[in-house]
C-alpha positions, 0 to 999 in steps of 0.5 A, spaced: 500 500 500 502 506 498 502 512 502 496 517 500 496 525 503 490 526 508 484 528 505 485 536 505 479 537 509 482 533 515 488 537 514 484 544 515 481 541 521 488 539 524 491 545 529 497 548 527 504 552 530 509 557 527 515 556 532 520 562 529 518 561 522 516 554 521 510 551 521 507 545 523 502 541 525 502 543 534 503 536 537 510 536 533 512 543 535 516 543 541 521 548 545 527 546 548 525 545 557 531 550 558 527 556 555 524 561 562 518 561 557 517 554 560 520 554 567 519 561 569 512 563 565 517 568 564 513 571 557 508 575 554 502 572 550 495 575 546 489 571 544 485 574 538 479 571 535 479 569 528 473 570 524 473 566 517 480 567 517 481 573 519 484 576 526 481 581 529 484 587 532 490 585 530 494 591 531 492 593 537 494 586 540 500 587 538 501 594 541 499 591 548 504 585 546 509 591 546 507 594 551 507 587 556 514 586 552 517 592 554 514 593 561 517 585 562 525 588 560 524 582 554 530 583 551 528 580 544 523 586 543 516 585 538 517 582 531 512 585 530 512 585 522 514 577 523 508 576 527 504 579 522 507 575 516 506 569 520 499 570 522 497 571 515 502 564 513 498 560 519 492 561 518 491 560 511 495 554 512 490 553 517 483 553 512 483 561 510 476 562 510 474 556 513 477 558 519 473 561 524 477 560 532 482 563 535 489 566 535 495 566 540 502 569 539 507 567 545 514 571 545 518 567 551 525 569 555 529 563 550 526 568 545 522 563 542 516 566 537 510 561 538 504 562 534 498 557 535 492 556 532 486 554 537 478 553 538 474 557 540 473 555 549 468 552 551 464 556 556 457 557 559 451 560 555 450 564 563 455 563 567 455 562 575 460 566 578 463 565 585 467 570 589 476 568 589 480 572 594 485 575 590 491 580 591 494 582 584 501 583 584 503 590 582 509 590 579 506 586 573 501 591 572 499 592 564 503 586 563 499 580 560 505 574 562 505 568 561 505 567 569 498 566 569 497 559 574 494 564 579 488 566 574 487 559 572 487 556 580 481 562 581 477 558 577 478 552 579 477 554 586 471 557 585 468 551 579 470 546 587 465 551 590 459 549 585 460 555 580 462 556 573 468 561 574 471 565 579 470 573 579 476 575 583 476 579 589 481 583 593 482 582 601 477 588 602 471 585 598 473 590 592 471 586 585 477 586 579 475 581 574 474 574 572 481 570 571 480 571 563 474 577 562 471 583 564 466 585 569 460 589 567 454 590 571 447 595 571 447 598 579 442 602 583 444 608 578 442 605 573 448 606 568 452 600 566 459 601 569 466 597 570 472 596 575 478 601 573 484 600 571 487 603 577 484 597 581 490 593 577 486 590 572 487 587 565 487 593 560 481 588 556 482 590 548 474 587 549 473 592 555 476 598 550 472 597 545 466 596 549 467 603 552 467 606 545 461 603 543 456 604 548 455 609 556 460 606 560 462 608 568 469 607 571 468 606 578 470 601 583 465 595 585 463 592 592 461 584 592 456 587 596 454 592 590 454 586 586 451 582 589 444 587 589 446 588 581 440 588 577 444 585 571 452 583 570 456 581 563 463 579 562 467 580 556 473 579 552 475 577 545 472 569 546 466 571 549 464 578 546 459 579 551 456 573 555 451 574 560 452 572 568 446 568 570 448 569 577 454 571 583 454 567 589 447 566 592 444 572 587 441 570 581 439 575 574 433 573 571 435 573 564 440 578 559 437 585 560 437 591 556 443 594 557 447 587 556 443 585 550 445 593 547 452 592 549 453 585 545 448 588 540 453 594 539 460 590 539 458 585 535 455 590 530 463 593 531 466 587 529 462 585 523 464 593 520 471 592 522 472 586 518 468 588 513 473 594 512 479 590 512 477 586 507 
């Protein structure tokens, strides 16, 4: 019998990596065990949304990747225009149009470039969120690190709890943000607001764009406040806009008005942007 090169189809379906220039597919992609990327999370990364074939926010990805870089004395810097040429590469070896996923852009402190394809997460179609007492660790403010294991144990620890994913929470009972999205909510006011980046959290692209779009407060949020919130979302690139079902023992009745507009107006933002890079 000879040999027969998989159908095409099954080739698009396979998720594929670019480690410095060269693709191939992702269980065959390695780095060596010395690289700090590895041993330390000593790193910067983004994850972007691809819909058919076509990244989204990409330039503004690569501006937070530079800033996350230099911020973390990354001594290699951003190749910006590799990754660029290189994300056009991969995802077009990856089905083009056929495409529809995410993203991620790794730079590690062996110098290593590492672009991955992936599916979108699964998630919940509301989540439940519990509370996570968590400190953030200054001096990686406007860093978006590879040293990501605190974000990841959050979720765990309130999935144990029963909950969906973890909605974390200062000491002194002041909500930031949830491991991998933003926090909205609809309080007493009336008026949707969010945490601001001065409680150290993450500058969200998703966050931003939203802020443009519709009327949004920056101001700090209590677990006590939440927990009296008539309406609450997340956001972030995977997400757009999702819905939170409950926060602890508050439950929300459904997606409400001012959630439903937010999802409305960014999905309407996104359509426009693709569209107008062609």
């Amino acid at each position: 019998m000879t040999d027969q090169a998989p159908p095409a189809a099954a080739v698009a379906s396979a998720e594929l990596a670019c480690l410095n220039g060269r693709i191939s597919p992702t269980p065959e992609t390695f780095i060596p065990v010395t690289d700090d990327g590895f041993i330390r999370g000593d790193g910067v990364f983004e994850v972007l949304r691809v819909y058919d074939g076509r990244p989204f926010a990409l330039s503004d990805h690569l501006d937070r990747l530079e800033r996350s870089a230099t911020n973390l004395r990354l001594d290699e810097g951003v190749p910006r225009a590799d990754l660029e040429a290189e994300a056009r590469e991969l995802l077009a070896a990856r089905g083009g149009a056929e495409f529809d996923g995410c993203l991620r852009l790794i730079l590690t402190r062996g110098g290593r470039r590492l672009l991955l394809t992936e599916p979108v997460p699964p998630g919940f179609e509301r989540p439940r969120l519990g509370f996570v007492p968590y400190a953030p660790t200054r001096v990686l403010d406007g860093i978006k690190s590879l040293s990501y294991a605190g974000n990841m144990l959050c979720s765990r620890l309130a999935r144990e709890r029963g909950f969906d994913e973890a909605l974390m929470v200062t000491p002194h009972g002041r909500v930031l943000e949830a491991p991998t999205a933003s926090i909205f909510w609809v309080g007493s006011d009336g008026a949707l607001s969010t945490p601001p980046l001065e409680d150290h959290i993450l500058a969200s692209i998703t966050r931003d764009r939203l802020m443009r779009l519709v009327d949004v407060r920056e101001r700090p949020l209590t677990s006590d406040e939440l927990l009296h919130a008539s309406e609450a979302f997340l956001a972030s690139t995977t997400r757009e806009v999702q819905p939170v079902g409950g926060v602890e023992e508050h439950s929300f009745d459904g997606p409400g008005e001012l959630t439903r507009a937010a999802a409305a107006a960014l999905r309407e933002h996104i359509e426009a942007e693709l569209a107008a890079t062609g």
